[in-house]
mmCIF file as Biopython writes it, N, C-alpha, C and O atoms, coordinates in Angstrom:
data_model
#
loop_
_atom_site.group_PDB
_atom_site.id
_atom_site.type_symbol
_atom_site.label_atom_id
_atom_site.label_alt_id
_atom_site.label_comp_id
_atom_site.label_asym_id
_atom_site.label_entity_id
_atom_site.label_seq_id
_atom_site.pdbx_PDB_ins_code
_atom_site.Cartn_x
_atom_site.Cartn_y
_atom_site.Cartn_z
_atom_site.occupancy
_atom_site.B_iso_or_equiv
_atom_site.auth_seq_id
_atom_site.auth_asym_id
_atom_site.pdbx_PDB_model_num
ATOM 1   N N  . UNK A ? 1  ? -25.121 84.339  -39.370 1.0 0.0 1  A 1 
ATOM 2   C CA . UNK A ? 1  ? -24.024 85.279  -39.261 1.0 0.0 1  A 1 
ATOM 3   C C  . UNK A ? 1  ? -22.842 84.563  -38.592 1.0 0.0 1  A 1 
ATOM 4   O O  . UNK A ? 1  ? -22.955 84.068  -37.471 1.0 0.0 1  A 1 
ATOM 5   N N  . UNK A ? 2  ? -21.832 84.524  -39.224 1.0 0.0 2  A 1 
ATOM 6   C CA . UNK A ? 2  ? -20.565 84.113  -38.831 1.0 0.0 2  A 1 
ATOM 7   C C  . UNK A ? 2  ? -20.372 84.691  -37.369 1.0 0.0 2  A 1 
ATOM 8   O O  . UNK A ? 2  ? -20.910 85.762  -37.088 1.0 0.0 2  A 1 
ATOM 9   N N  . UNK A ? 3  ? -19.512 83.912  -36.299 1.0 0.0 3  A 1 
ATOM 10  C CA . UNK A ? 3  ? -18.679 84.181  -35.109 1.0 0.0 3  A 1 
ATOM 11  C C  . UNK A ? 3  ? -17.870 85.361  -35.605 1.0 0.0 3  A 1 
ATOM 12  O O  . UNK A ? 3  ? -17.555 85.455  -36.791 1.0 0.0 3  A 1 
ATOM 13  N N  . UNK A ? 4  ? -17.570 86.163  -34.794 1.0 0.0 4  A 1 
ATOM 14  C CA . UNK A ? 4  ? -15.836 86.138  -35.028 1.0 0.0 4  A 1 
ATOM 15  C C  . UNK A ? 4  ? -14.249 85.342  -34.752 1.0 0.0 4  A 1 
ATOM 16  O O  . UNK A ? 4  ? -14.271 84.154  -34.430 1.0 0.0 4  A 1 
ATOM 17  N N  . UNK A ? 5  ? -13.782 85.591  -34.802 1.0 0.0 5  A 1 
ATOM 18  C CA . UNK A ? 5  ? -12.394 84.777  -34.640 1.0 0.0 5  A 1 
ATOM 19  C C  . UNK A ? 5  ? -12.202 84.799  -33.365 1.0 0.0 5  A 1 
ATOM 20  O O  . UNK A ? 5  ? -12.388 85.937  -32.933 1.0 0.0 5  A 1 
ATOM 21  N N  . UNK A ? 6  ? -11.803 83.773  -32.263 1.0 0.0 6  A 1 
ATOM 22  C CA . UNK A ? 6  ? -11.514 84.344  -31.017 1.0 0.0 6  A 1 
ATOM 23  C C  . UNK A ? 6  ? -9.558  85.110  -31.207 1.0 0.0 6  A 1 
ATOM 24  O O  . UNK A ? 6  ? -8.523  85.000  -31.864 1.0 0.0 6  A 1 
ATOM 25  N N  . UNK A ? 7  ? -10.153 85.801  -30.155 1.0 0.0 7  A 1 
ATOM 26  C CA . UNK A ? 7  ? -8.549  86.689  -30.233 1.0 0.0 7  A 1 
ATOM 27  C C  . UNK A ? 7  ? -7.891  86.164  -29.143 1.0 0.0 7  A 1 
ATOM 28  O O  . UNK A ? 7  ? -8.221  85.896  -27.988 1.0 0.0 7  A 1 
ATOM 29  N N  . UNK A ? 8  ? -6.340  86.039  -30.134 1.0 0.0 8  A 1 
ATOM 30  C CA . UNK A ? 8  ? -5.055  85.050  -29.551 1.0 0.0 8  A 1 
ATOM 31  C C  . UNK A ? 8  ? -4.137  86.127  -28.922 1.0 0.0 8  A 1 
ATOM 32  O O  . UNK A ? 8  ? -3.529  86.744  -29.797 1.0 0.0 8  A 1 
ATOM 33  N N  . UNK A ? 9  ? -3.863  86.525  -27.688 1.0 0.0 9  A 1 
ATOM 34  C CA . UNK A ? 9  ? -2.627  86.936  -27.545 1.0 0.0 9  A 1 
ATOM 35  C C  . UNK A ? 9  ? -2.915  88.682  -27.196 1.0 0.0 9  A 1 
ATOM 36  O O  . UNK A ? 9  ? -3.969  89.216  -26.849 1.0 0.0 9  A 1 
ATOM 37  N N  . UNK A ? 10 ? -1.455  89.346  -27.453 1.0 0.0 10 A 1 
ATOM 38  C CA . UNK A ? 10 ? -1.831  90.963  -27.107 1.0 0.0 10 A 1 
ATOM 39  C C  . UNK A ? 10 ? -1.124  91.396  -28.422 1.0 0.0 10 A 1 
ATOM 40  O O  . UNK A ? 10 ? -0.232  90.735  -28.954 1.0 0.0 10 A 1 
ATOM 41  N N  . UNK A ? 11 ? -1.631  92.621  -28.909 1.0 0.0 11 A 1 
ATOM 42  C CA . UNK A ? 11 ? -0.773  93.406  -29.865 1.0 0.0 11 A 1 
ATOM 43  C C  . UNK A ? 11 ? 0.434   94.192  -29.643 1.0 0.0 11 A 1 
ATOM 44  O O  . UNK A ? 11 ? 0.563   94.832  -28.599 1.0 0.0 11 A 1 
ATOM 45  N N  . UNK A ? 12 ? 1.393   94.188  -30.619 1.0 0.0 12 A 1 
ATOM 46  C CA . UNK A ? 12 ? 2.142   95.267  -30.108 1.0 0.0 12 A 1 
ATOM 47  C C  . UNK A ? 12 ? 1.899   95.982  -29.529 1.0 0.0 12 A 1 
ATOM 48  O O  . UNK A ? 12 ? 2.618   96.202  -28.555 1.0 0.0 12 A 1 
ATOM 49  N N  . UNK A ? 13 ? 0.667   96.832  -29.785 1.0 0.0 13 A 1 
ATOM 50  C CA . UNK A ? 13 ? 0.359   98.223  -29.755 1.0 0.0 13 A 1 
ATOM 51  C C  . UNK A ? 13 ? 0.091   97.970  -27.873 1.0 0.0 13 A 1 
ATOM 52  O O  . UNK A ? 13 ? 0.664   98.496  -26.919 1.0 0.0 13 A 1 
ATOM 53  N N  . UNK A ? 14 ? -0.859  97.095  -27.921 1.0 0.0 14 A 1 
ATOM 54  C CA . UNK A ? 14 ? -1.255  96.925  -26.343 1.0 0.0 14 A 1 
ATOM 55  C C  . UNK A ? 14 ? 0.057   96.581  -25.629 1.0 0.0 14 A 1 
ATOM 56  O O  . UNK A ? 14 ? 0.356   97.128  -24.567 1.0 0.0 14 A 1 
ATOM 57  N N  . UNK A ? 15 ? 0.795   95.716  -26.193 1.0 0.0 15 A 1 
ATOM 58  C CA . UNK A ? 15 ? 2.066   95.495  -25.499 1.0 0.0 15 A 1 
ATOM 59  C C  . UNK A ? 15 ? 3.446   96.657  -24.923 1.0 0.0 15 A 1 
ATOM 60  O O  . UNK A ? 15 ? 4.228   96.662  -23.972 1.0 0.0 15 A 1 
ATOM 61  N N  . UNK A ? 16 ? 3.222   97.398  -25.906 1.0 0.0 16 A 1 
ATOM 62  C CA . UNK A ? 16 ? 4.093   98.822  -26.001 1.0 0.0 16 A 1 
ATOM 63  C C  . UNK A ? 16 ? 3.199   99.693  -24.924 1.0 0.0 16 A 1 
ATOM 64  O O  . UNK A ? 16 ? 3.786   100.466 -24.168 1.0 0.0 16 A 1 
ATOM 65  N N  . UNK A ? 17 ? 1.879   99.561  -24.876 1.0 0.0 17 A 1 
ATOM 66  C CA . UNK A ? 17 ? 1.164   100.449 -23.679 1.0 0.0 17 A 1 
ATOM 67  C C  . UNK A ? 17 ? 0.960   99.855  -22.195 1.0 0.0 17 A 1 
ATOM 68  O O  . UNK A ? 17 ? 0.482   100.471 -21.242 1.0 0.0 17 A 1 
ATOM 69  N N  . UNK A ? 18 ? 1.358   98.713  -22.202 1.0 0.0 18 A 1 
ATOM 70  C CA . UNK A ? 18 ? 1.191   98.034  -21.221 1.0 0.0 18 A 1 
ATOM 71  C C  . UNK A ? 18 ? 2.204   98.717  -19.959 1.0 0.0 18 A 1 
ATOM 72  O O  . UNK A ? 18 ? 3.362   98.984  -20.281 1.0 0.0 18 A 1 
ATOM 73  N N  . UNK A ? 19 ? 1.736   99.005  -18.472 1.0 0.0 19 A 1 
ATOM 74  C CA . UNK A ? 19 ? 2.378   99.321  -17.457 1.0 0.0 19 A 1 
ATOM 75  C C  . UNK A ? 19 ? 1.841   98.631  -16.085 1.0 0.0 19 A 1 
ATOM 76  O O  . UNK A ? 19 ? 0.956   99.119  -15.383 1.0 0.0 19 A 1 
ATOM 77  N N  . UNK A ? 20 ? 2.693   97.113  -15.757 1.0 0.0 20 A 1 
ATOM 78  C CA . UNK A ? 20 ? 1.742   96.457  -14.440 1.0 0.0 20 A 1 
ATOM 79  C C  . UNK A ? 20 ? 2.315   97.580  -13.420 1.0 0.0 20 A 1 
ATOM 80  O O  . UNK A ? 20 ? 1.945   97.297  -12.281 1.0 0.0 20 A 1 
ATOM 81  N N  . UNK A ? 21 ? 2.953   98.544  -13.449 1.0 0.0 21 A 1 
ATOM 82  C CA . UNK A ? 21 ? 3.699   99.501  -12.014 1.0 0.0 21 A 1 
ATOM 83  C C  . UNK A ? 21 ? 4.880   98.692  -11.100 1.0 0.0 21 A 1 
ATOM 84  O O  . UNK A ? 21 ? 5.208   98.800  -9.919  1.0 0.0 21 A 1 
ATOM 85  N N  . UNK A ? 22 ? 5.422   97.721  -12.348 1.0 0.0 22 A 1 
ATOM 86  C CA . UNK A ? 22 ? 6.373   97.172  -11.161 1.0 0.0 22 A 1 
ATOM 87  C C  . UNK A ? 22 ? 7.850   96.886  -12.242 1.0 0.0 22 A 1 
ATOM 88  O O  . UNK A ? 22 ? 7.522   96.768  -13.423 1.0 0.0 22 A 1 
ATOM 89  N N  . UNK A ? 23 ? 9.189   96.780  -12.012 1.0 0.0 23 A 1 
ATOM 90  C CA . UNK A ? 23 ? 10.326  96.772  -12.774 1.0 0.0 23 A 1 
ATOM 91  C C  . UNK A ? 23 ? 10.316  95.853  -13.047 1.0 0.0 23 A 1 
ATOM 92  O O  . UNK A ? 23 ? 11.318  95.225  -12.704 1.0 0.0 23 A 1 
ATOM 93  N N  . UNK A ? 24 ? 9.441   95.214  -13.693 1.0 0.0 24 A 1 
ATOM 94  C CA . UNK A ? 24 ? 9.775   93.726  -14.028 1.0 0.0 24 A 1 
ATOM 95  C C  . UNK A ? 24 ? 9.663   94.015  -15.765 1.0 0.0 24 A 1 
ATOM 96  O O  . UNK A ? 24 ? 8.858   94.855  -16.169 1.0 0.0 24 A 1 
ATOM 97  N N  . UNK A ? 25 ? 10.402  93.366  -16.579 1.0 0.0 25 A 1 
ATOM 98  C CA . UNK A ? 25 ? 10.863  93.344  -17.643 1.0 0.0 25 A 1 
ATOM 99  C C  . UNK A ? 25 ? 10.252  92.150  -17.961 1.0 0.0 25 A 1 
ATOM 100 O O  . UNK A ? 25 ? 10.265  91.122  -17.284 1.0 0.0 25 A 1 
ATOM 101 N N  . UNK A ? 26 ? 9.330   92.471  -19.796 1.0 0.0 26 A 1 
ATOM 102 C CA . UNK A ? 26 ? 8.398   91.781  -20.093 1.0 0.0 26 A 1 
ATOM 103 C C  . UNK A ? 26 ? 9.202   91.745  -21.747 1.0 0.0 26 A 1 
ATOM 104 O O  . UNK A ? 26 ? 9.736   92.762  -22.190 1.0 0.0 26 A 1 
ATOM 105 N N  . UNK A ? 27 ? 9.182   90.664  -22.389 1.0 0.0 27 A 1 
ATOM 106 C CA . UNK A ? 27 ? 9.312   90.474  -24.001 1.0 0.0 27 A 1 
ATOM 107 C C  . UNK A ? 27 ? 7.863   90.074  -24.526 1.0 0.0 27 A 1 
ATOM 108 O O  . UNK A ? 27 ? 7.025   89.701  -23.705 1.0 0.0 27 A 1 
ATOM 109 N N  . UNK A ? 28 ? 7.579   90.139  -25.773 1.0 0.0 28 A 1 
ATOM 110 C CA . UNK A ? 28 ? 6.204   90.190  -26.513 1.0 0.0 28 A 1 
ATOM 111 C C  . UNK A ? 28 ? 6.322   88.783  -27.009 1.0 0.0 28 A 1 
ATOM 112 O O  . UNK A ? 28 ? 7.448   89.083  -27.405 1.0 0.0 28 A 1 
ATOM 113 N N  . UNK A ? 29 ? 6.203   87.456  -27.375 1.0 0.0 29 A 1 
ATOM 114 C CA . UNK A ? 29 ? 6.349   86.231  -27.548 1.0 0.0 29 A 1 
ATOM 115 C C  . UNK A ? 29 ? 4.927   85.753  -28.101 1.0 0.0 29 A 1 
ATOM 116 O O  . UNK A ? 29 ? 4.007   85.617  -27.295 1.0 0.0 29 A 1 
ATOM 117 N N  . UNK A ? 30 ? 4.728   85.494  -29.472 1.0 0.0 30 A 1 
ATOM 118 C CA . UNK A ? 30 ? 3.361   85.006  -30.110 1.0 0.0 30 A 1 
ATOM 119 C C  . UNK A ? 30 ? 2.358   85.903  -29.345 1.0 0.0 30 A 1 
ATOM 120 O O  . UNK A ? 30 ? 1.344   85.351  -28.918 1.0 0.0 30 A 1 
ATOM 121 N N  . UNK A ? 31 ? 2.503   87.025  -29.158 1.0 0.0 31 A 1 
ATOM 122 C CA . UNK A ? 31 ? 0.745   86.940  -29.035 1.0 0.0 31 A 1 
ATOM 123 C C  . UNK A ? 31 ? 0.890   87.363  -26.775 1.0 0.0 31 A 1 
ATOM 124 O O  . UNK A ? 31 ? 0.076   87.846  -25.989 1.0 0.0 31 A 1 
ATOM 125 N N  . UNK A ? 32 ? 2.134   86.912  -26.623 1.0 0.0 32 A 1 
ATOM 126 C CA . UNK A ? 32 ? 1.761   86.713  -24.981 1.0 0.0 32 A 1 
ATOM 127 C C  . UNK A ? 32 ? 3.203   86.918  -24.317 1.0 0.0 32 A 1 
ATOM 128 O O  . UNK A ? 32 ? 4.277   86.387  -24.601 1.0 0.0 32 A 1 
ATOM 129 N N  . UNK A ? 33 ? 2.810   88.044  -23.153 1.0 0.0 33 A 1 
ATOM 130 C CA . UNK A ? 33 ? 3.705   88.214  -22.641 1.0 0.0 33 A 1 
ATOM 131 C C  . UNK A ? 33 ? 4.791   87.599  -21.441 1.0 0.0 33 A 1 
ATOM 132 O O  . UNK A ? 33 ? 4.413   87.108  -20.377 1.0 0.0 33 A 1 
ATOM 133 N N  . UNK A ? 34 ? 6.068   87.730  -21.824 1.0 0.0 34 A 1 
ATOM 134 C CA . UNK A ? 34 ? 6.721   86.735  -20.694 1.0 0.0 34 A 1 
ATOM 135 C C  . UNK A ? 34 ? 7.628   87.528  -20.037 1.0 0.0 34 A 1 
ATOM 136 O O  . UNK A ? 34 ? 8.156   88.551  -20.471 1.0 0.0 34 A 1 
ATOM 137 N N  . UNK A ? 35 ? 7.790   86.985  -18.927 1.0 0.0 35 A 1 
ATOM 138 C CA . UNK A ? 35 ? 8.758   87.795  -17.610 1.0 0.0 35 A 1 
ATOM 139 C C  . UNK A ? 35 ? 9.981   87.511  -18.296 1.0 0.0 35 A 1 
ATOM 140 O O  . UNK A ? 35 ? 9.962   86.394  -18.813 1.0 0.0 35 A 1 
ATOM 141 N N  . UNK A ? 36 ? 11.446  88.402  -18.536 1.0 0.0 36 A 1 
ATOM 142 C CA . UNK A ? 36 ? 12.193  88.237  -18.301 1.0 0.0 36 A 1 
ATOM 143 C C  . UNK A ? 36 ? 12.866  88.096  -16.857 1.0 0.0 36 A 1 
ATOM 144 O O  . UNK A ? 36 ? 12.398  88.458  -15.778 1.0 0.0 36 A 1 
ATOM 145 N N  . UNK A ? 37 ? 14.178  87.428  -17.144 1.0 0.0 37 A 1 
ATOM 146 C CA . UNK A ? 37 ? 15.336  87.480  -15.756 1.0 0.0 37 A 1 
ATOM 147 C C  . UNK A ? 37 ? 15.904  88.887  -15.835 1.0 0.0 37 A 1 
ATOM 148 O O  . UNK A ? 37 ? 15.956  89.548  -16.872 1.0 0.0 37 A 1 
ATOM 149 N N  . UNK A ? 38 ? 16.373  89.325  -14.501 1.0 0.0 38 A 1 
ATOM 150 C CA . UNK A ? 38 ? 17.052  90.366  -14.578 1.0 0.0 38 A 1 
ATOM 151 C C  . UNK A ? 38 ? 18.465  89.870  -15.272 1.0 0.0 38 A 1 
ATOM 152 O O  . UNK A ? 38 ? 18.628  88.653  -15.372 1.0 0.0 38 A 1 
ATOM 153 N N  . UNK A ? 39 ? 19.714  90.950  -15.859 1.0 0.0 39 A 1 
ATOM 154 C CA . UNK A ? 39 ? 20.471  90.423  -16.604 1.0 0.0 39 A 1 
ATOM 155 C C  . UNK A ? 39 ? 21.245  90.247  -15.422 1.0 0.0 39 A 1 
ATOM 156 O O  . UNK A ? 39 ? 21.176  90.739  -14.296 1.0 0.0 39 A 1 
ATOM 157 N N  . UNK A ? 40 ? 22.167  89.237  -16.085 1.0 0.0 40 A 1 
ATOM 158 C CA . UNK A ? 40 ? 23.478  88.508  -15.006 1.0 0.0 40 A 1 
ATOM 159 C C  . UNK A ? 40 ? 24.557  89.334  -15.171 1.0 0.0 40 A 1 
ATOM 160 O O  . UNK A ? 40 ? 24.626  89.856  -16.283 1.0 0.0 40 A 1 
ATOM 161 N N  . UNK A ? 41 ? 25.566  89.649  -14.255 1.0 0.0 41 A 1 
ATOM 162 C CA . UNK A ? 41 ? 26.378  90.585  -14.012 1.0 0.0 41 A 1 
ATOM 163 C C  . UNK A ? 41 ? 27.462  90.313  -15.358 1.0 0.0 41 A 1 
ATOM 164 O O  . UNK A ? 41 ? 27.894  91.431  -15.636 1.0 0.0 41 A 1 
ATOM 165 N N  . UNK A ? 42 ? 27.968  89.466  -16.137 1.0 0.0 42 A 1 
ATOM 166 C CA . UNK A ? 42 ? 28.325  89.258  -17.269 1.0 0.0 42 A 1 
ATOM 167 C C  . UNK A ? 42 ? 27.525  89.947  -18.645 1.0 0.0 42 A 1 
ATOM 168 O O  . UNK A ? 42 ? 28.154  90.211  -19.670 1.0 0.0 42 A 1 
ATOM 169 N N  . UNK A ? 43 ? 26.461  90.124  -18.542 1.0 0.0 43 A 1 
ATOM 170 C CA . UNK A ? 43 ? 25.892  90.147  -19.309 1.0 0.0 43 A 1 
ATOM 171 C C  . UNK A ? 43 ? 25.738  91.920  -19.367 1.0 0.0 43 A 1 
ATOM 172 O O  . UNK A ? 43 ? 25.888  92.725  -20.286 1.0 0.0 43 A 1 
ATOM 173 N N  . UNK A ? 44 ? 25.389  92.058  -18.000 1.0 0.0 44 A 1 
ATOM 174 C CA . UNK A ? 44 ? 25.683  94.132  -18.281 1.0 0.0 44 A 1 
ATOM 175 C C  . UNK A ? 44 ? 26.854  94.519  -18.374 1.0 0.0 44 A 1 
ATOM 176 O O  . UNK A ? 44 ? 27.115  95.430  -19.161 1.0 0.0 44 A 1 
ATOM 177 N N  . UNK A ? 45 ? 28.044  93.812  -17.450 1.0 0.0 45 A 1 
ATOM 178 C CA . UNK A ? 45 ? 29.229  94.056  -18.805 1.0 0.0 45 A 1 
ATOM 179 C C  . UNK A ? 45 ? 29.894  94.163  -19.880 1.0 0.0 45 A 1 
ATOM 180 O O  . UNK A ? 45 ? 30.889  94.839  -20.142 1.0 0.0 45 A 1 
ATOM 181 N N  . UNK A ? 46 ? 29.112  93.252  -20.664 1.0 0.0 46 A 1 
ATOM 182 C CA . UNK A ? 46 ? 29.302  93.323  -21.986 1.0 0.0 46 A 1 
ATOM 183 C C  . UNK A ? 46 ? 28.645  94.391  -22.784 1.0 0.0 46 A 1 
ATOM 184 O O  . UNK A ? 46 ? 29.169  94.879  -23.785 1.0 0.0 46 A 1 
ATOM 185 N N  . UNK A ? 47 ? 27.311  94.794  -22.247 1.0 0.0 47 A 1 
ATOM 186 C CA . UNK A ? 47 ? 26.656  95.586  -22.945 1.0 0.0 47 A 1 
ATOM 187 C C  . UNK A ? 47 ? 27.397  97.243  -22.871 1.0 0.0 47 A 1 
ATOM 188 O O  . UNK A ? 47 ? 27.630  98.136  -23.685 1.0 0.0 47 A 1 
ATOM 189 N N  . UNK A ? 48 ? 27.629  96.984  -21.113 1.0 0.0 48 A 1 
ATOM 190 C CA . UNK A ? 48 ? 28.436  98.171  -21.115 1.0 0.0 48 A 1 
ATOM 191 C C  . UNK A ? 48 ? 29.299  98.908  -21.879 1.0 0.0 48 A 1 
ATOM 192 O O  . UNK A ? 48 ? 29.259  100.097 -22.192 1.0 0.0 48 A 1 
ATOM 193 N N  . UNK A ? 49 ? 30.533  97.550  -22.288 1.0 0.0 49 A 1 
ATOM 194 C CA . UNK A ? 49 ? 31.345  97.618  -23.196 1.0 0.0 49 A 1 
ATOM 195 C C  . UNK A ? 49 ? 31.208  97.893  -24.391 1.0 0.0 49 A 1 
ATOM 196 O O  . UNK A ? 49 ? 32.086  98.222  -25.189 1.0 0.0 49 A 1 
ATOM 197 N N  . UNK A ? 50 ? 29.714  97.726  -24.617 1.0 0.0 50 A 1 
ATOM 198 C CA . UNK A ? 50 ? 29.606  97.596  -26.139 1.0 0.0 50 A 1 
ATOM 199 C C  . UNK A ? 50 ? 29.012  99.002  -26.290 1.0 0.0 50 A 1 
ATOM 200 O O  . UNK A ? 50 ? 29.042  99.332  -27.475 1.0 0.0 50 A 1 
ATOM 201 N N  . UNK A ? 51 ? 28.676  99.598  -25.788 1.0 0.0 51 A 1 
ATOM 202 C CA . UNK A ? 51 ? 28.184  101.000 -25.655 1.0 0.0 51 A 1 
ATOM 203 C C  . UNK A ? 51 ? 29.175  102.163 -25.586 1.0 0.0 51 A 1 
ATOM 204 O O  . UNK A ? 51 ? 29.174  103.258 -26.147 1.0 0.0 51 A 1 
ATOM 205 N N  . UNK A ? 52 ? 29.991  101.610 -24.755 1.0 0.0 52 A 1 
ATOM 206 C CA . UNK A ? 52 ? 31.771  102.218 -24.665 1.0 0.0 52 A 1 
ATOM 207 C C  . UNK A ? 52 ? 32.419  102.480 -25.431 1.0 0.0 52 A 1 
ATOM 208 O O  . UNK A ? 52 ? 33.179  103.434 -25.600 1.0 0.0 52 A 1 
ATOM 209 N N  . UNK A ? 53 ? 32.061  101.242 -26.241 1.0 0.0 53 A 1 
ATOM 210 C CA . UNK A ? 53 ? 33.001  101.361 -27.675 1.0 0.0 53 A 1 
ATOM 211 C C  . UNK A ? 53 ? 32.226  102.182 -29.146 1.0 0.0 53 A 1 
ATOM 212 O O  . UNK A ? 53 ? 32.817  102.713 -30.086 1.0 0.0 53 A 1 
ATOM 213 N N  . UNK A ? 54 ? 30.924  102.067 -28.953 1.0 0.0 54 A 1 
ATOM 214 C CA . UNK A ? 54 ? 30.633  102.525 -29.955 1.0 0.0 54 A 1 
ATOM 215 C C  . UNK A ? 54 ? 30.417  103.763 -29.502 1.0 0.0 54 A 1 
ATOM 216 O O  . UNK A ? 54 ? 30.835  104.464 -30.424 1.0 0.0 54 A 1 
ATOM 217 N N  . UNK A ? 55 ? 29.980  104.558 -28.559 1.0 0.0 55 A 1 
ATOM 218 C CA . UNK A ? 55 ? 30.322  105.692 -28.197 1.0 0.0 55 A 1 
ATOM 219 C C  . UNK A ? 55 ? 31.050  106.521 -28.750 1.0 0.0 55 A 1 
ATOM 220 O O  . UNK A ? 55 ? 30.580  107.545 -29.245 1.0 0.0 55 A 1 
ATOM 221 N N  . UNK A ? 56 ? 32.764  106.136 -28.777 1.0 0.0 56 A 1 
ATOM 222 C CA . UNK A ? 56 ? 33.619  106.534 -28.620 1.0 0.0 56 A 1 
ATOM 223 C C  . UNK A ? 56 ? 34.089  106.800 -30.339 1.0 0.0 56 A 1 
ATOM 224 O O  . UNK A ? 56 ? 34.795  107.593 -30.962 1.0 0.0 56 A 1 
ATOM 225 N N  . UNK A ? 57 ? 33.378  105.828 -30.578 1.0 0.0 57 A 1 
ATOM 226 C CA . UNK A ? 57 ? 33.639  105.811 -32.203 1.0 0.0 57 A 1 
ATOM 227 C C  . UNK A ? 57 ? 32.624  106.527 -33.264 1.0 0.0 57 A 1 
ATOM 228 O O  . UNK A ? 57 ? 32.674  106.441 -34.491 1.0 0.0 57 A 1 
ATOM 229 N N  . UNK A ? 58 ? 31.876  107.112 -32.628 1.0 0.0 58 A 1 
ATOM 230 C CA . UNK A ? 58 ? 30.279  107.965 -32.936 1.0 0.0 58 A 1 
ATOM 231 C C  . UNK A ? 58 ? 30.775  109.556 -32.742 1.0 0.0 58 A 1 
ATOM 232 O O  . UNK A ? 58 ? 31.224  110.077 -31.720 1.0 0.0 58 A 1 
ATOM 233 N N  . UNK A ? 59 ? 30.533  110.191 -34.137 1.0 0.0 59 A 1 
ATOM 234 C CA . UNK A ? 59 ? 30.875  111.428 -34.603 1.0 0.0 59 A 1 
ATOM 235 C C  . UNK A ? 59 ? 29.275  112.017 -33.923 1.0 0.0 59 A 1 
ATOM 236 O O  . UNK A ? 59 ? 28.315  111.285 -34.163 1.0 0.0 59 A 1 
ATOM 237 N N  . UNK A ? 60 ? 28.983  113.434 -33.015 1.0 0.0 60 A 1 
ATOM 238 C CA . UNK A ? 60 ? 27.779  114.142 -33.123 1.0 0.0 60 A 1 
ATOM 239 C C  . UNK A ? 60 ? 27.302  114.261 -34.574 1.0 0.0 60 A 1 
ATOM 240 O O  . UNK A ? 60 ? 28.029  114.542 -35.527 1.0 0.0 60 A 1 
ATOM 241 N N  . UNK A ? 61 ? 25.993  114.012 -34.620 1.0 0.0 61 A 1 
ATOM 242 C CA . UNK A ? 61 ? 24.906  114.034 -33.711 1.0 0.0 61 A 1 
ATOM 243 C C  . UNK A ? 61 ? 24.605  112.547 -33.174 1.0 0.0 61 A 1 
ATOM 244 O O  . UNK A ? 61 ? 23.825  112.099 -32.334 1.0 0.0 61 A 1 
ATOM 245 N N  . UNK A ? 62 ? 25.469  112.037 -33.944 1.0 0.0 62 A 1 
ATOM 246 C CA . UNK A ? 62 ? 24.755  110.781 -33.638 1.0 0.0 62 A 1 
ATOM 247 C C  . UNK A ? 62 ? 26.075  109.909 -32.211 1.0 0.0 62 A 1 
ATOM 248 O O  . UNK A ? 62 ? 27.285  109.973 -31.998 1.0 0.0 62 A 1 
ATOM 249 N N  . UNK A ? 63 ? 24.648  109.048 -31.463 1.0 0.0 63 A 1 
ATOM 250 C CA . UNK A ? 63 ? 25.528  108.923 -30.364 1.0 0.0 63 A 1 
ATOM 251 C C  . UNK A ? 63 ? 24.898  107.449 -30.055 1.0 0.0 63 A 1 
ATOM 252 O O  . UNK A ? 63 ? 24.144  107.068 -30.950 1.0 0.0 63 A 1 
ATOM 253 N N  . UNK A ? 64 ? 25.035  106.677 -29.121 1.0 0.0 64 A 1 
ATOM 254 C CA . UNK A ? 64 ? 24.836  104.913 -28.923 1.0 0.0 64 A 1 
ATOM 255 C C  . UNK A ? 64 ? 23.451  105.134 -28.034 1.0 0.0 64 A 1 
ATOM 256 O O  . UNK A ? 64 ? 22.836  104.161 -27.598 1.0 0.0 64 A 1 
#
């Protein structure tokens, strides 16, 4: 009788359910999860902006 395959990594599914209880921000990468950086103060500005703008330009129901 054949092995099975060893298993590589986490699934979406486990990845999307995953909660360690702490604010740390995780991306899904092959199979394995990695810490992001918190974003740099440039970087939530821009997003800000970019939310601002499309906001503003978004008819109900639909919104950013």
């Amino acid at each position: 009788m054949a092995e099975p395959a060893p298993r590589h990594g986490m699934t979406v599914g486990e990845f999307l359910a995953y909660d360690d209880g702490t604010d740390v921000r995780y991306e899904l990468v092959g199979g394995e999860m990695i810490a992001m950086n918190p974003p740099a103060e440039p970087h939530v500005r821009i997003t800000s902006n970019l939310f601002e703008a499309l906001s503003r330009r978004l008819t109900r129901p639909c919104r950013a």
